[in-house]
N, CA, C and O atoms as a Tinker XYZ file with bonds, in Angstrom:
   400  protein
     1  N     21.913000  -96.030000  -37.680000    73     2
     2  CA    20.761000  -95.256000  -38.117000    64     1     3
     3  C     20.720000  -93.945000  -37.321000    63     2     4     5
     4  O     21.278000  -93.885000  -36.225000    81     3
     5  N     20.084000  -92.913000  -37.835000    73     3     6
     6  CA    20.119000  -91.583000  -36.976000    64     5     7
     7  C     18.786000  -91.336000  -37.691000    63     6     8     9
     8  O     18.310000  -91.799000  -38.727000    81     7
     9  N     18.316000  -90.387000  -36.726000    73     7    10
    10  CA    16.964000  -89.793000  -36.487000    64     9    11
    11  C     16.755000  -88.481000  -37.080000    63    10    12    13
    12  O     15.587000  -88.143000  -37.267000    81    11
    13  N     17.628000  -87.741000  -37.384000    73    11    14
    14  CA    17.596000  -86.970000  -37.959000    64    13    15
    15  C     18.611000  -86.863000  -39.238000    63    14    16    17
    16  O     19.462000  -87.723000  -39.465000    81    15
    17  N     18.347000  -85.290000  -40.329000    73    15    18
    18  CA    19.079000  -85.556000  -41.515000    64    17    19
    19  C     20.574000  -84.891000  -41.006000    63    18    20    21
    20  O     20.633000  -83.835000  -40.376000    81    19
    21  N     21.893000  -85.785000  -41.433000    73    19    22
    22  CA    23.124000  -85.060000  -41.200000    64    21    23
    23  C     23.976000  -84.348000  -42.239000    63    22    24    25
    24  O     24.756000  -85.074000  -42.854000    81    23
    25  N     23.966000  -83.262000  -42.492000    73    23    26
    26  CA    25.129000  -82.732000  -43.008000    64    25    27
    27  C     26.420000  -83.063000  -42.931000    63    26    28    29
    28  O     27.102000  -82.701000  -41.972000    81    27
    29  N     26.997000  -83.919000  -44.112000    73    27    30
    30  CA    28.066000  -83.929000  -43.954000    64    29    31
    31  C     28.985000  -83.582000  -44.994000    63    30    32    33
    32  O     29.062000  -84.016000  -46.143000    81    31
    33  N     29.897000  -82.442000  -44.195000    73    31    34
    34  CA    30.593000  -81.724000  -44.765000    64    33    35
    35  C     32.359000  -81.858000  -44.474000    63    34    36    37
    36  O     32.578000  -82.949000  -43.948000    81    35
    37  N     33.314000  -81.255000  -44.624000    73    35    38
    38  CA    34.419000  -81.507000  -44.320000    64    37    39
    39  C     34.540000  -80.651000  -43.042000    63    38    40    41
    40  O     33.644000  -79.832000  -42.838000    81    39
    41  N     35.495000  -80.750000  -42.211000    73    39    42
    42  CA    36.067000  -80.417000  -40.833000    64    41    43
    43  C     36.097000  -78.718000  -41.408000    63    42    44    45
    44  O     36.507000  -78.526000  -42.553000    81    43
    45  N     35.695000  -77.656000  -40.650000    73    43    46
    46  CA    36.529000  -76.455000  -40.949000    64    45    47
    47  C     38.180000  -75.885000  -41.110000    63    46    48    49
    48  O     38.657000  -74.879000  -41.634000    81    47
    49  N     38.727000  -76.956000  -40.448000    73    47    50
    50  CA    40.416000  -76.771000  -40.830000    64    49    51
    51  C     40.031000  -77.079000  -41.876000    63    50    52    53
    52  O     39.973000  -76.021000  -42.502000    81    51
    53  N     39.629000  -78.094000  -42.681000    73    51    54
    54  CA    40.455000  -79.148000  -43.817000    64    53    55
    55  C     39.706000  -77.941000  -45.190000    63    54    56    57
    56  O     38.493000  -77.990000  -45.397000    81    55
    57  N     40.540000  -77.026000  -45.935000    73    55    58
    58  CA    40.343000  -76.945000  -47.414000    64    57    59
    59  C     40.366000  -75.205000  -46.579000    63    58    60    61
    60  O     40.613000  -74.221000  -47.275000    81    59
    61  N     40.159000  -75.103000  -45.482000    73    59    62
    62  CA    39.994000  -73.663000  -45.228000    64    61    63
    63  C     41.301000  -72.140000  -45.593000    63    62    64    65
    64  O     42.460000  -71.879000  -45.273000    81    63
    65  N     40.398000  -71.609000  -46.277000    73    63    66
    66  CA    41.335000  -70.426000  -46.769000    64    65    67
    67  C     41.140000  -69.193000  -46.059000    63    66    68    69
    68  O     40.072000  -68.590000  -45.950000    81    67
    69  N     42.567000  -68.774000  -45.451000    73    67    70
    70  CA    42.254000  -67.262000  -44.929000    64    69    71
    71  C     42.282000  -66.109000  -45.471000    63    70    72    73
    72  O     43.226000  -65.801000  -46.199000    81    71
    73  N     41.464000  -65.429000  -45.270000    73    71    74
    74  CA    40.922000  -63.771000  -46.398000    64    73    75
    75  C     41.092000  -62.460000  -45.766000    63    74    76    77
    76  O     41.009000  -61.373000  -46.338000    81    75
    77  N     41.355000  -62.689000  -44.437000    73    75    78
    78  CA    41.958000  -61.988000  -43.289000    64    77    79
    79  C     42.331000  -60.449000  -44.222000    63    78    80    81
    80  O     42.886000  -60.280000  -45.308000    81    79
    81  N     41.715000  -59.455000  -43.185000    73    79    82
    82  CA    43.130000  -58.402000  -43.691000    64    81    83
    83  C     42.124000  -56.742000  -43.167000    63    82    84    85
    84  O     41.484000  -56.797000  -42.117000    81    83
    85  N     42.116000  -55.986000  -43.642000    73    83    86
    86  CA    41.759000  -54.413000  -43.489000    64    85    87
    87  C     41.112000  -53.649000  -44.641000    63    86    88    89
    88  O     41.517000  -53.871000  -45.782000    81    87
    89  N     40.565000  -53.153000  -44.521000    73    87    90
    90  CA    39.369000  -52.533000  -45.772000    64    89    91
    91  C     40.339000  -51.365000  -45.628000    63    90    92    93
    92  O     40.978000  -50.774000  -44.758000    81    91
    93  N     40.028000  -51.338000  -47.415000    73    91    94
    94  CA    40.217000  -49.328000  -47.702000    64    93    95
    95  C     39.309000  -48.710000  -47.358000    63    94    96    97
    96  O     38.250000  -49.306000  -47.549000    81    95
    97  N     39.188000  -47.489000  -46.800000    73    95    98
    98  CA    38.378000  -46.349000  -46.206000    64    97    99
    99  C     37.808000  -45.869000  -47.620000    63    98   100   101
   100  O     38.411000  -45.419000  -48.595000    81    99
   101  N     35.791000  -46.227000  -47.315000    73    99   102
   102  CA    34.810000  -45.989000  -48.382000    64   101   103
   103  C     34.762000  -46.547000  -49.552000    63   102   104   105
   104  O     33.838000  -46.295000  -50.325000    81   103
   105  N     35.841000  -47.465000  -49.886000    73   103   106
   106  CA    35.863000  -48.301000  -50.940000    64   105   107
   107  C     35.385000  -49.967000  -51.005000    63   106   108   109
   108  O     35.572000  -50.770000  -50.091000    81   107
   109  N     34.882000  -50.195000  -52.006000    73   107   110
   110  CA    34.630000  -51.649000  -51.976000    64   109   111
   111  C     35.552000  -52.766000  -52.135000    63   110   112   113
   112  O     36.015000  -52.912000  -53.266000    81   111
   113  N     35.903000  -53.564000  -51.247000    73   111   114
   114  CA    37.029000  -54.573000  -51.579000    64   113   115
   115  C     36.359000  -56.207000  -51.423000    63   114   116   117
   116  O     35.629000  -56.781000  -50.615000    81   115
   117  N     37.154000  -56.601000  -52.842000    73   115   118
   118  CA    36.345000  -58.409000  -52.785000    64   117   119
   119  C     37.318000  -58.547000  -52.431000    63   118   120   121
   120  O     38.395000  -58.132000  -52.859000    81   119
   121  N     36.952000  -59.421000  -51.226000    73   119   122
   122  CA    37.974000  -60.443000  -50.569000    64   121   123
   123  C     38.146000  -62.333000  -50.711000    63   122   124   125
   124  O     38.996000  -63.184000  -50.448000    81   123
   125  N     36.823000  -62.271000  -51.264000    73   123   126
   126  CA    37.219000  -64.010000  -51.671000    64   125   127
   127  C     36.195000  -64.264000  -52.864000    63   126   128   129
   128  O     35.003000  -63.961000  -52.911000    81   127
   129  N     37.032000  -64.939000  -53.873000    73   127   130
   130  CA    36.628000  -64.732000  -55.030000    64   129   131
   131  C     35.764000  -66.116000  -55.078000    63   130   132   133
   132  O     35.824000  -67.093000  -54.331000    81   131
   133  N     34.922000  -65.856000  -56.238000    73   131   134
   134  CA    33.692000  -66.890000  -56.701000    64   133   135
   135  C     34.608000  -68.170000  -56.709000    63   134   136   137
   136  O     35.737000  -68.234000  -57.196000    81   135
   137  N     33.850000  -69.270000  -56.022000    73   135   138
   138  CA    34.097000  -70.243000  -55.725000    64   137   139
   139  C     33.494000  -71.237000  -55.788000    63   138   140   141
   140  O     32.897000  -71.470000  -54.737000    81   139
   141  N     33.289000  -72.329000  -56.930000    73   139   142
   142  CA    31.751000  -73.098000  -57.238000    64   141   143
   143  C     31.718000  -74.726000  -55.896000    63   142   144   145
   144  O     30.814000  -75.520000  -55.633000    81   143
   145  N     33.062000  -74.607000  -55.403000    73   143   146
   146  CA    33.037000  -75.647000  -54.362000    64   145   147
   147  C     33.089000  -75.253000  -53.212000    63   146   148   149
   148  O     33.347000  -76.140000  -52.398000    81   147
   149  N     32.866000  -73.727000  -52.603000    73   147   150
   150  CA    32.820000  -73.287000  -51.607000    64   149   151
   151  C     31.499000  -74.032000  -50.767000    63   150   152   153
   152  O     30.393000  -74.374000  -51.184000    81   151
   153  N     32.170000  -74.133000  -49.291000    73   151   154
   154  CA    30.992000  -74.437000  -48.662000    64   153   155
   155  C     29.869000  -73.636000  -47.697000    63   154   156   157
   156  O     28.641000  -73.551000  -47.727000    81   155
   157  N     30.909000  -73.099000  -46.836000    73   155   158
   158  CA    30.781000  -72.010000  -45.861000    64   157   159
   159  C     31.745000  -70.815000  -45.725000    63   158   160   161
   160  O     32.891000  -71.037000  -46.113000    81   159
   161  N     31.392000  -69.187000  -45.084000    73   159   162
   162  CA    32.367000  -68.759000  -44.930000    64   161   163
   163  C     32.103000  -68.495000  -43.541000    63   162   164   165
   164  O     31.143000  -68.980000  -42.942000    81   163
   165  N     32.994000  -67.693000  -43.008000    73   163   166
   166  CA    32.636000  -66.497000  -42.152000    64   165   167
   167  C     33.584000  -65.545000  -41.979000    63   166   168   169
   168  O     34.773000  -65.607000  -42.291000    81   167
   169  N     32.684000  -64.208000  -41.201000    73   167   170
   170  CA    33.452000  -62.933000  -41.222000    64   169   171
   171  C     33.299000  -62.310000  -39.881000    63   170   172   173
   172  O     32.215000  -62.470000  -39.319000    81   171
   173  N     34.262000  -61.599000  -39.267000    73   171   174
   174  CA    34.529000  -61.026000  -38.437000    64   173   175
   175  C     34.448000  -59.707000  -38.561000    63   174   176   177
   176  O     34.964000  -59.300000  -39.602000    81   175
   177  N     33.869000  -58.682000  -37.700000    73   175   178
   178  CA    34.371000  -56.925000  -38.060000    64   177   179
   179  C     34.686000  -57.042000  -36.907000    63   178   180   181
   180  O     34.045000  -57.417000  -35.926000    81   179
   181  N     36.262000  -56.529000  -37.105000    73   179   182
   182  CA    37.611000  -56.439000  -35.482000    64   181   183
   183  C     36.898000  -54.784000  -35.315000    63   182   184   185
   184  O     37.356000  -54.672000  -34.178000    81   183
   185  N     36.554000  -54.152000  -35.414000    73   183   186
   186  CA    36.277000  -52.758000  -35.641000    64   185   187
   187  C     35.356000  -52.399000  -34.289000    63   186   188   189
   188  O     34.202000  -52.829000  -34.296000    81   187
   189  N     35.693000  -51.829000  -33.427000    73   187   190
   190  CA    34.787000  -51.864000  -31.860000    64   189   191
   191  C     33.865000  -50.370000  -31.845000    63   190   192   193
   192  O     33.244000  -50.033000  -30.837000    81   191
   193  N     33.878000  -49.618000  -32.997000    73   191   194
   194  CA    33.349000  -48.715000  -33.824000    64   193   195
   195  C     32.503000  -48.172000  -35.250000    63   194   196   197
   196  O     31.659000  -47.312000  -35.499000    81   195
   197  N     33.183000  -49.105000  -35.930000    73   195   198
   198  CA    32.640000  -49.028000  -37.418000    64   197   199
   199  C     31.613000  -50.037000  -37.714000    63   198   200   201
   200  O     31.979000  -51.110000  -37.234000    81   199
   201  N     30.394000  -50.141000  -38.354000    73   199   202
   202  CA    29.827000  -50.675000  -39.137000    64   201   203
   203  C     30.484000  -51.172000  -40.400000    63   202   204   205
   204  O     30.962000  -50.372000  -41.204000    81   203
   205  N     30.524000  -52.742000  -40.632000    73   203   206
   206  CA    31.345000  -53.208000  -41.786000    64   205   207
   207  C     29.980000  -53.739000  -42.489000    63   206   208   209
   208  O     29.152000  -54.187000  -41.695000    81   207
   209  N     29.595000  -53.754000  -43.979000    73   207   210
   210  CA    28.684000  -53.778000  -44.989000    64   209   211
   211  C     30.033000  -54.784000  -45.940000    63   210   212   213
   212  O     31.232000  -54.763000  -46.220000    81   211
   213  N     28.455000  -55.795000  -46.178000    73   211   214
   214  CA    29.368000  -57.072000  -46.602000    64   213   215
   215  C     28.408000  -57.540000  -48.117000    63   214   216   217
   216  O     27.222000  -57.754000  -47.865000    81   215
   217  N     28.609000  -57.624000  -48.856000    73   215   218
   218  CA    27.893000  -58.339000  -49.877000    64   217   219
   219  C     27.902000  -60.096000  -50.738000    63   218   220   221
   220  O     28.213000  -60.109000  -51.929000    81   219
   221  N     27.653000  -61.061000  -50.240000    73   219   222
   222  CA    28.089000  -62.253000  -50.535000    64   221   223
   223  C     26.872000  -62.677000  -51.922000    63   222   224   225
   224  O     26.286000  -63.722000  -51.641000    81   223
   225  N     26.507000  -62.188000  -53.034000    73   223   226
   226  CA    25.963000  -62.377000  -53.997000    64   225   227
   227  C     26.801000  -62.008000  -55.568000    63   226   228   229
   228  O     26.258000  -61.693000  -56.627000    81   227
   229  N     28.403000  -62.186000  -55.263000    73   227   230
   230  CA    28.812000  -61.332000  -56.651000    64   229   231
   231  C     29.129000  -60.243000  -56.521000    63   230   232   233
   232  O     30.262000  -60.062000  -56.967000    81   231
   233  N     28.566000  -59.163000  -56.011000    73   231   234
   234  CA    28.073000  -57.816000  -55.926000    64   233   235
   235  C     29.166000  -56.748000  -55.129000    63   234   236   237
   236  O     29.587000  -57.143000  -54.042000    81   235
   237  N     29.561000  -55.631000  -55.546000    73   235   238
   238  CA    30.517000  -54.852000  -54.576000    64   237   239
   239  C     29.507000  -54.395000  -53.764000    63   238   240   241
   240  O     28.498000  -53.892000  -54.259000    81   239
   241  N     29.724000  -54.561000  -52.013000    73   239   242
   242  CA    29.479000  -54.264000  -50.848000    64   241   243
   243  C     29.279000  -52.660000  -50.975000    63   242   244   245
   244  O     30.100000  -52.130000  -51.724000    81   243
   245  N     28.196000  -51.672000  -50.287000    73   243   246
   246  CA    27.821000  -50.538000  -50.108000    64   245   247
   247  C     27.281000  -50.259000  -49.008000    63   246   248   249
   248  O     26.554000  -51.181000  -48.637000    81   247
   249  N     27.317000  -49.176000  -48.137000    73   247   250
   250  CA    26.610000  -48.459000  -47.160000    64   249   251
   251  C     25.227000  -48.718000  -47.856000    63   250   252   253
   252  O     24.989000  -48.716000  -49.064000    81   251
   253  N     24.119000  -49.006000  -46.498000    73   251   254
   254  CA    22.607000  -48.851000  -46.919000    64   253   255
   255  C     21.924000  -49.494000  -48.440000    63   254   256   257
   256  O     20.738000  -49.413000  -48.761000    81   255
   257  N     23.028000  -50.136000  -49.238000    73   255   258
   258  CA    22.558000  -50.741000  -50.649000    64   257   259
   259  C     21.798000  -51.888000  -50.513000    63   258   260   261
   260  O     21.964000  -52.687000  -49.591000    81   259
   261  N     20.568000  -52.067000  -51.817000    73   259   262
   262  CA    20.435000  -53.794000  -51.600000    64   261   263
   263  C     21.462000  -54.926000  -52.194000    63   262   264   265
   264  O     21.860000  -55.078000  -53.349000    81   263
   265  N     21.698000  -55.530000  -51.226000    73   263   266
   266  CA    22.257000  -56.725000  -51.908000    64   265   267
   267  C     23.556000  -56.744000  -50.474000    63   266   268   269
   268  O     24.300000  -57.618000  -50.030000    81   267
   269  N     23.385000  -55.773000  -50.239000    73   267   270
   270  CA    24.719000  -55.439000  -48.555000    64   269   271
   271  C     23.728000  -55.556000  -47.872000    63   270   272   273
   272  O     22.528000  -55.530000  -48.148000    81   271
   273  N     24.797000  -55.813000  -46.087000    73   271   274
   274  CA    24.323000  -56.490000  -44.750000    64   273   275
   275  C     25.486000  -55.871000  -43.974000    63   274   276   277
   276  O     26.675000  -55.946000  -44.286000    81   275
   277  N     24.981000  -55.273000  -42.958000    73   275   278
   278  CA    25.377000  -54.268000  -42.015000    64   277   279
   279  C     26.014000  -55.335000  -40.635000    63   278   280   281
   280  O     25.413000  -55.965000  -39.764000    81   279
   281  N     27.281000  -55.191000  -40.896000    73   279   282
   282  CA    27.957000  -56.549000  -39.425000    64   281   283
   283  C     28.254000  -55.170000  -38.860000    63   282   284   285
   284  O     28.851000  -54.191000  -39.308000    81   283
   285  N     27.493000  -55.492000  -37.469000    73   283   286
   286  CA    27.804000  -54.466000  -36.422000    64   285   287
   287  C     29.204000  -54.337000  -35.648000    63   286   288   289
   288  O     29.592000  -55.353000  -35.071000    81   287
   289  N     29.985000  -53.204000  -35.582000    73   287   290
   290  CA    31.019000  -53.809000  -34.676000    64   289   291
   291  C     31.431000  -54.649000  -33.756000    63   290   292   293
   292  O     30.995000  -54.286000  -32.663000    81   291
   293  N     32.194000  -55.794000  -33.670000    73   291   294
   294  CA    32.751000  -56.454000  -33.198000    64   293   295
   295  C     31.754000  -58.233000  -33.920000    63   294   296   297
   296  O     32.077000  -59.370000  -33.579000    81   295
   297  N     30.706000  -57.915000  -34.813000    73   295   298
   298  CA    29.852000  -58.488000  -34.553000    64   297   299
   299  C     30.515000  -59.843000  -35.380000    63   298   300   301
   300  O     31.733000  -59.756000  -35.536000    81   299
   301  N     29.829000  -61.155000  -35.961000    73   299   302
   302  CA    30.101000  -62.111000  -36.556000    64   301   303
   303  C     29.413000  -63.041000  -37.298000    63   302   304   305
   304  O     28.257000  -63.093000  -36.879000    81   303
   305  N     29.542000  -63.562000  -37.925000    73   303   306
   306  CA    28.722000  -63.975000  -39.285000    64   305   307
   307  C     29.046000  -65.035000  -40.152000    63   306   308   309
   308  O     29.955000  -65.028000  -40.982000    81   307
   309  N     28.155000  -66.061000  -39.886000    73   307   310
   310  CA    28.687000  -67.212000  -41.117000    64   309   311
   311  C     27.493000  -68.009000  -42.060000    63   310   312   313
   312  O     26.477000  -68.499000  -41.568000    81   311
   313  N     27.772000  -68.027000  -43.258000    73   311   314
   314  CA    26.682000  -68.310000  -44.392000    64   313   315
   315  C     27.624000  -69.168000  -45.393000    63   314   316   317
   316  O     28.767000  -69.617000  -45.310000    81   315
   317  N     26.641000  -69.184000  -46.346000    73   315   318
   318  CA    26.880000  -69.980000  -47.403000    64   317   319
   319  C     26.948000  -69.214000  -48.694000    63   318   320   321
   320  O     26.021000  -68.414000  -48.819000    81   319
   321  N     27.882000  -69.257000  -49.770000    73   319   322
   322  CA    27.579000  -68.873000  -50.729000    64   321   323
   323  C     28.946000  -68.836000  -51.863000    63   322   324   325
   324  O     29.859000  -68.039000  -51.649000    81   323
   325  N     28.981000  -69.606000  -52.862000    73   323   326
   326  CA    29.818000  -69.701000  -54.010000    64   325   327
   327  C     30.467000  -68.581000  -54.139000    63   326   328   329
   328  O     31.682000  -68.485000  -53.964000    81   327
   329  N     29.515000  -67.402000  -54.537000    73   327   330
   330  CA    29.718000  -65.757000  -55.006000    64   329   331
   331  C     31.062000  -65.530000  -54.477000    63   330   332   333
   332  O     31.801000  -66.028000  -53.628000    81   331
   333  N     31.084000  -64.210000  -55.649000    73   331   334
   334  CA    32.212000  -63.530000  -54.395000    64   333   335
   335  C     32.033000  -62.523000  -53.780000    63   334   336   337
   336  O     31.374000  -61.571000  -54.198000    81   335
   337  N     32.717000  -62.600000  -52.465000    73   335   338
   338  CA    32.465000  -61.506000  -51.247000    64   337   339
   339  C     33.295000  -60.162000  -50.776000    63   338   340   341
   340  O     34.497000  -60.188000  -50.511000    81   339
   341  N     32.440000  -58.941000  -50.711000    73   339   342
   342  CA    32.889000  -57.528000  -51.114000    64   341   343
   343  C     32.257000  -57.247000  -49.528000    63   342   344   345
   344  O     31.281000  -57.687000  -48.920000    81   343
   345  N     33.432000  -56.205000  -49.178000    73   343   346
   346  CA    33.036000  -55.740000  -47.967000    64   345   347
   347  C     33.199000  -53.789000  -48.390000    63   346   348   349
   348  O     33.585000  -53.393000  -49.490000    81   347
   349  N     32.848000  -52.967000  -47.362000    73   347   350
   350  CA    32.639000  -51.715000  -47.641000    64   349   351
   351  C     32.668000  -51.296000  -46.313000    63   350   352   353
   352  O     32.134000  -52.217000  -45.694000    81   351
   353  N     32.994000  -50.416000  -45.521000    73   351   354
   354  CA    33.167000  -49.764000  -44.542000    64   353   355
   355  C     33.872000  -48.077000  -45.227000    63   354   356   357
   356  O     34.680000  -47.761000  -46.100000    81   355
   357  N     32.982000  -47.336000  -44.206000    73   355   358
   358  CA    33.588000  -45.964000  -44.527000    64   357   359
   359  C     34.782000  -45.376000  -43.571000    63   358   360   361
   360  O     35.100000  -44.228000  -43.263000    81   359
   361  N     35.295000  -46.648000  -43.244000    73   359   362
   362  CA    36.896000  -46.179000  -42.747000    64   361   363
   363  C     38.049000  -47.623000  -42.743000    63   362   364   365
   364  O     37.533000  -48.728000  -42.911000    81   363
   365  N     38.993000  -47.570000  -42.622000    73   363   366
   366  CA    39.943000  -48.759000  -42.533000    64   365   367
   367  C     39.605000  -49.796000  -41.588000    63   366   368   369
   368  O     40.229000  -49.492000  -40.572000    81   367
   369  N     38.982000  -50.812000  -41.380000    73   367   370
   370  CA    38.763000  -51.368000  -40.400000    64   369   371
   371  C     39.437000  -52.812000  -40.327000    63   370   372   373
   372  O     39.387000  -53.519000  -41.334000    81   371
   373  N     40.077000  -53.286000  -39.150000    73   371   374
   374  CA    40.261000  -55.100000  -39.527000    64   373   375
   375  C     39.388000  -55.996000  -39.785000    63   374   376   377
   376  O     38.264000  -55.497000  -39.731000    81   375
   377  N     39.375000  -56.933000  -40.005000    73   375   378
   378  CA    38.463000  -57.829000  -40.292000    64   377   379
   379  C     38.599000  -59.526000  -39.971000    63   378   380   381
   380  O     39.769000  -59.237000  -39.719000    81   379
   381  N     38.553000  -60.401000  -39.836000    73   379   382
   382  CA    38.518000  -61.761000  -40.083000    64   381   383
   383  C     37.639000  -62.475000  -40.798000    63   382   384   385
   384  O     36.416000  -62.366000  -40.709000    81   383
   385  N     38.380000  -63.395000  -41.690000    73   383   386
   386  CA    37.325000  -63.752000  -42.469000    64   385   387
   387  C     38.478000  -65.468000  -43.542000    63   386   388   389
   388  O     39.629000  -65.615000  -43.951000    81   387
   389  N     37.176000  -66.328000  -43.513000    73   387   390
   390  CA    37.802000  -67.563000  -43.810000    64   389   391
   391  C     36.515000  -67.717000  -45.111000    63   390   392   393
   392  O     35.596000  -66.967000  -45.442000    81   391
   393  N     36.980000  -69.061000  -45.615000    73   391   394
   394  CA    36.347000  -69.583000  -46.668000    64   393   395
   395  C     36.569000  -71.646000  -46.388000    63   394   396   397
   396  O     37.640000  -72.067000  -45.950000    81   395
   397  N     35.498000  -72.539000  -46.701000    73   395   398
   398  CA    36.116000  -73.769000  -46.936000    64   397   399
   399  C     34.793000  -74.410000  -47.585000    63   398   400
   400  O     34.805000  -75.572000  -47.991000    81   399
């Protein structure tokens, strides 16, 4: 018996896909496509300078838009969401970023 409610989900190795890679400068790029068994993702901005703008609703990622979220450099981030996910930065930046 347990006392509280448990989530149970699969291990983050097990089903995990890497999305890894570098944005085009001012352009919107989906990096992991709609996924109706997705569970979690997360994202990394490697960028120790740039503001990376991320959109996880479907939606291409924009500077200052609704529906985008401003990952501060170096900063990190993990949510939930089927959709697919568009990032936007106004220069080339690295990134990390998984799916499972």
């Amino acid at each position: 018996m347990t006392r509280f409610p448990v989530d149970n989900k699969p291990s983050p190795a097990v089903g995990l896909t890497d999305f890894s890679g570098t944005t085009t400068a001012a352009t919107a790029l989906t990096i992991m496509p709609e996924k109706a068994d997705a569970t979690e993702y997360r994202l990394q901005n490697l960028s120790q300078t740039e503001i990376l703008w991320f959109n996880d609703t479907g939606g291409a990622a924009a500077a200052f838009a609704p529906g985008s979220y401003a990952l501060s450099p170096l900063g990190y981030y993990e949510g939930r969401s089927t959709k697919a996910v568009s990032l936007f930065c106004v220069a080339a930046v690295p990134f990390s970023a998984a799916r499972y």
